[in-house]
C-alpha positions as CSV (number, residue, x, y, z in Angstrom):
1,X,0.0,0.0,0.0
2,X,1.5,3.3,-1.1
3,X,1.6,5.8,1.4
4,X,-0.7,9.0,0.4
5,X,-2.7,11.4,1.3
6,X,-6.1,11.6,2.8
7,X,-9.2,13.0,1.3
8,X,-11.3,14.8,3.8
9,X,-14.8,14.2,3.2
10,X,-17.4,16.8,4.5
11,X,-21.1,17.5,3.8
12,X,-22.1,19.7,6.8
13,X,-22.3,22.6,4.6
14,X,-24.5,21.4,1.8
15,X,-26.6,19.2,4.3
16,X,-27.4,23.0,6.1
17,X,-26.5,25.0,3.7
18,X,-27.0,23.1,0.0
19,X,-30.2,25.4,-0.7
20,X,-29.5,28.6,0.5
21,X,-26.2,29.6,0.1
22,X,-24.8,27.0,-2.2
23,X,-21.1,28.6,-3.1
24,X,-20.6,28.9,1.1
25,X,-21.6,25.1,1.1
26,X,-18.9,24.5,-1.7
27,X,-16.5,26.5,-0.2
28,X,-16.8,24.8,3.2
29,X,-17.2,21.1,2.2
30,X,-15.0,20.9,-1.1
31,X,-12.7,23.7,-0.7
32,X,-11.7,24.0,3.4
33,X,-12.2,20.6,4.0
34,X,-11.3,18.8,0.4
35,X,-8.6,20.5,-0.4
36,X,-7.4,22.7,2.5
37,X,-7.6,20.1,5.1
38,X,-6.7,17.1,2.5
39,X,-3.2,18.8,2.0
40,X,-1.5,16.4,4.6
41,X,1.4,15.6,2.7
42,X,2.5,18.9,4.0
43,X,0.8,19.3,7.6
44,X,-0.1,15.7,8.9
45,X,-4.5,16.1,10.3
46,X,-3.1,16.0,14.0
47,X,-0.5,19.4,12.8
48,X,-3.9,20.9,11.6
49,X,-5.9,19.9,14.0
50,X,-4.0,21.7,16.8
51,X,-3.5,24.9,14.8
52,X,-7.5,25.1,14.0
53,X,-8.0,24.6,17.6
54,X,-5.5,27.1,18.9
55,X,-7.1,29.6,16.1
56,X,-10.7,29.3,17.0
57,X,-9.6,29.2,21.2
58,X,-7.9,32.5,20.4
59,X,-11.0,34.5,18.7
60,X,-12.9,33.1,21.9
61,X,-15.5,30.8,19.3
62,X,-16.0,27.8,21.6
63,X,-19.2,27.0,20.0
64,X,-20.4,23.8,18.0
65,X,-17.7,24.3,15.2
66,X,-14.8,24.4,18.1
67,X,-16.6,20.8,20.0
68,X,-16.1,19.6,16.5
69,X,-12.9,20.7,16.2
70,X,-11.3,19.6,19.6
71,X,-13.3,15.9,18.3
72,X,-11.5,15.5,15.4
73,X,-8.6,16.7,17.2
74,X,-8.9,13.6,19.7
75,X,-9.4,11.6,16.6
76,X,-6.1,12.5,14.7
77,X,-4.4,11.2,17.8
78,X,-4.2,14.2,20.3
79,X,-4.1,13.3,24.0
80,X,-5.9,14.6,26.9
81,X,-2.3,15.0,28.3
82,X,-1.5,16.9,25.2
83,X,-4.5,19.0,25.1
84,X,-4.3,20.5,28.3
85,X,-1.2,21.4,27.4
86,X,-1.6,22.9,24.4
87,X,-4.4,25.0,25.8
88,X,-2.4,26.1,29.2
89,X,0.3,27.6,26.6
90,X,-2.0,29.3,24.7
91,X,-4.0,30.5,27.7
92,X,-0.8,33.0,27.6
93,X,-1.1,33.9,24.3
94,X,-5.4,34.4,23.9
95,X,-5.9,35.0,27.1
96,X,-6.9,33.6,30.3
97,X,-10.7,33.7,30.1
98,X,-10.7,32.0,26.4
99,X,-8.8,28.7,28.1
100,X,-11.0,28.2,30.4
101,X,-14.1,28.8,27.9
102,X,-11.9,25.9,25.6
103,X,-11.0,23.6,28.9
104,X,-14.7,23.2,29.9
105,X,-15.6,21.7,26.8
106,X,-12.5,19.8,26.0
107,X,-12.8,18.3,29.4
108,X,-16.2,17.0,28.1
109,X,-14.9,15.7,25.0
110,X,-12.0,13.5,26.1
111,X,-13.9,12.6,29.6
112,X,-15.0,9.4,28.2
113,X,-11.2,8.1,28.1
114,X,-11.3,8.9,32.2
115,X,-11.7,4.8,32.7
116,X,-10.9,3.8,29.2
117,X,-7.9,1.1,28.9
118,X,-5.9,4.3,27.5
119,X,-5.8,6.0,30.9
120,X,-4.2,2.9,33.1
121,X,-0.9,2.7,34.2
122,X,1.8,0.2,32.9
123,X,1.2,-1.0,36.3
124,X,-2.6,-1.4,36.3
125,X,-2.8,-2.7,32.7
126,X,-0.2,-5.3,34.1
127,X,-3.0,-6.7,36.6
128,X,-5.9,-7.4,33.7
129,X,-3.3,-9.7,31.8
130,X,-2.1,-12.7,32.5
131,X,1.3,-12.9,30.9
132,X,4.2,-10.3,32.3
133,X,4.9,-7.3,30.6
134,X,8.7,-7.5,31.0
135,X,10.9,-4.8,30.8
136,X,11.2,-1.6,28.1
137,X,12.1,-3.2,24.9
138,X,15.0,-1.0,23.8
139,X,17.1,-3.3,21.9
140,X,14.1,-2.7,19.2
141,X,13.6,0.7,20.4
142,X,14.0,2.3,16.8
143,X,11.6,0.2,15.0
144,X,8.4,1.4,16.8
145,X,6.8,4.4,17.1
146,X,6.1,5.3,20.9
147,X,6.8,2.8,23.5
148,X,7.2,-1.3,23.7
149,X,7.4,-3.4,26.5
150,X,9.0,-7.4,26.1
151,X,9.0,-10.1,28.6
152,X,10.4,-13.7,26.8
153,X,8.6,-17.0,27.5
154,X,9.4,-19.9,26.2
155,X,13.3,-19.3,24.9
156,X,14.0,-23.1,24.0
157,X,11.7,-25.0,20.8
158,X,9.8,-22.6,19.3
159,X,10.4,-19.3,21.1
160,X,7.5,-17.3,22.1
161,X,7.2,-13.9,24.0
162,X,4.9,-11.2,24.9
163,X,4.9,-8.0,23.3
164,X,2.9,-5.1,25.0
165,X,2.3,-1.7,23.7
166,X,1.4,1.7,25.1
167,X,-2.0,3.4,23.4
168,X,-1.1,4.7,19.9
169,X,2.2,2.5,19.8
170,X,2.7,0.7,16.8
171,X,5.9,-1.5,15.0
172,X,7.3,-0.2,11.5
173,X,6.0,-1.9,8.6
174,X,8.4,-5.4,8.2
175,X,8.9,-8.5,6.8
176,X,9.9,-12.1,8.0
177,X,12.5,-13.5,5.7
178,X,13.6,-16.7,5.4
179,X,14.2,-19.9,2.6
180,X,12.0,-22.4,4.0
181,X,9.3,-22.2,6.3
182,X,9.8,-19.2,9.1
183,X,7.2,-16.8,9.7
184,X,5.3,-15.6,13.0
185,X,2.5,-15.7,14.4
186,X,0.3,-13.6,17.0
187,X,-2.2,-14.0,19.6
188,X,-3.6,-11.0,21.5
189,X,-3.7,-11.4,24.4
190,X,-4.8,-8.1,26.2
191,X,-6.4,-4.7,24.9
192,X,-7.2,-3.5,22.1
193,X,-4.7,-3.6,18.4
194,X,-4.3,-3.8,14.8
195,X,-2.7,-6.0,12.2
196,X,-2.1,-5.1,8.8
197,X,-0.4,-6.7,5.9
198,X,0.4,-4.4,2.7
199,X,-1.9,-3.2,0.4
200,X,-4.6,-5.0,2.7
201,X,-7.5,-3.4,5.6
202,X,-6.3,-3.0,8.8
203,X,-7.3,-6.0,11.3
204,X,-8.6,-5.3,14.6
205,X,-7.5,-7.2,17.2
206,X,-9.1,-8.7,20.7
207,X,-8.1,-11.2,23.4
208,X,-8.7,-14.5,21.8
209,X,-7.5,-13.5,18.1
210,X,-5.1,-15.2,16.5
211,X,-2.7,-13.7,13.3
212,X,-0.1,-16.0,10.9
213,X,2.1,-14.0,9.3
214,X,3.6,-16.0,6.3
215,X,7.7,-15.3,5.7
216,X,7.5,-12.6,2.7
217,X,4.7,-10.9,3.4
218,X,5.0,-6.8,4.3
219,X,3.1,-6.0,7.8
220,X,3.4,-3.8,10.8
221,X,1.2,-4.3,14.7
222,X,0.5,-2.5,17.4
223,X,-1.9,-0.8,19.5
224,X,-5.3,0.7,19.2
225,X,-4.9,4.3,19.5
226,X,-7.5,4.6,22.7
227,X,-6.0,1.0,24.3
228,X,-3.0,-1.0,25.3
229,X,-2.1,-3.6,23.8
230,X,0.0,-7.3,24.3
231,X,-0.2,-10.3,22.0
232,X,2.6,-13.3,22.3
233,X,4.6,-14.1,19.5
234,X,5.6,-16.8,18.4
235,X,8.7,-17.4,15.9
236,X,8.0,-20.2,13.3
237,X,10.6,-22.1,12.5
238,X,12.5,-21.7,9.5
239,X,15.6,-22.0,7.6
240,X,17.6,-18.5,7.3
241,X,15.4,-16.6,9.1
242,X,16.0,-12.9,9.4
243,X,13.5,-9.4,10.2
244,X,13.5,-6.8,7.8
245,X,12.8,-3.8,9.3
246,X,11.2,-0.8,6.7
247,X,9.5,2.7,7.2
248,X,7.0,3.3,9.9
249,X,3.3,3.8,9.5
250,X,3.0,7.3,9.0
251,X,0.4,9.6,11.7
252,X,-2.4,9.7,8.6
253,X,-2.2,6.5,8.2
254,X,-2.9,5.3,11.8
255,X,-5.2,8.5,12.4
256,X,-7.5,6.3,9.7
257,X,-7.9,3.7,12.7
258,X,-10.7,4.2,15.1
């Protein structure tokens, strides 16, 4: 699957607006949002997100359009950690009154993650598995985007460990080699992830699910964006085996996930 950009797709203006003011319709929905907004290859959704958000906070509009923008703000990836910080700065900047207009409503928008499986702890995540998390995986550190945790298993036969990832943490795209046989497979085995091979859909991924990832074939894992995430691993045997390590999914691409 080539990387590219995403289309934004929006109808709010000709669904209120279609009748009687048709060119503000088409410059909303197929100007700001089609093409403005669609330009990603040069400022990723999240990059535009935060901008929009800080622009309307600023003029003091926290009205519909600004809910709507602080959601699709959460969407592209933006934390509840991040928010509030991004608000407190520009509470400097707009003024004092305006940030607390714009934390009362995102504090309504991202309060449904307050008992998600996004807002444990390593430590309490820990508890609802039953495999260990292990240690920080740093040896493979520079292959994933945001953080990894490994604890080995079974290190004689076929060698299996656990894999855990933080919300929004996710491998680069890779491929198994090997001449005969080889391969992995996956088994989740807490939260909430995604599997996807090249130029496939995205897979979601629950406790219970199971993944074989033939030798060859282009893939990357990790975490659901709102959810951590562990699934054991399990190395097929092969002959010449070896791990190809490529690019990393890009933001836009995982921002597609829900």
């Amino acid at each position: 699957m080539a990387q590219s950009q995403v289309t934004i797709r929006q109808t709010a203006g000709h669904d209120a607006l279609g009748e009687f003011a048709p060119e503000f319709a088409h410059l909303n929905d197929d100007i700001l949002f089609g093409e403005v907004w669609s330009r990603n290859d040069l400022l990723s959704l999240r990059d535009r997100s935060l901008v929009t958000v800080v622009a309307l906070m600023s003029q003091g509009l926290t009205d519909s359009s600004f809910k709507y923008h602080l959601e699709s703000a959460k969407k592209n990836g933006v934390t509840k950690t991040e928010i509030a910080e991004i608000l407190t700065h520009a509470a400097f900047y707009a003024g004092w009154s305006k940030a607390w207009a714009a934390f009362r409503m995102a504090k309504d928008v991202w309060a449904e993650n307050t008992d998600s499986m996004a807002a444990l702890s390593l430590e309490a995540y820990a508890r609802t598995i039953i495999f260990p998390v292990g240690s920080s995986n740093d040896a493979y550190a520079k292959y994933f985007t945001g953080q990894s945790y490994l604890a080995p298993i079974v290190s004689e036969g076929i060698p299996v460990a656990n894999v855990t990832f933080e919300p929004g943490c996710r491998n680069n795209w890779h491929v198994h080699k090997a001449t005969k046989g080889g391969g992995q497979t996956l088994i989740c085995v807490g939260g909430r992830g995604y599997y996807q091979e090249w130029g496939k859909e995205p897979v979601e991924l629950h406790p219970g699910d199971a993944v074989h990832i033939p030798a060859g074939v282009k893939h990357w894992h990790g975490a659901a964006p709102d959810s951590w995430f562990s699934h054991l691993a399990f190395e097929i045997p092969g002959e010449d085996n070896s791990n190809e390590w490529l690019e990393a999914v890009s933001q836009d691409e995982y921002s597609e996930l829900k």
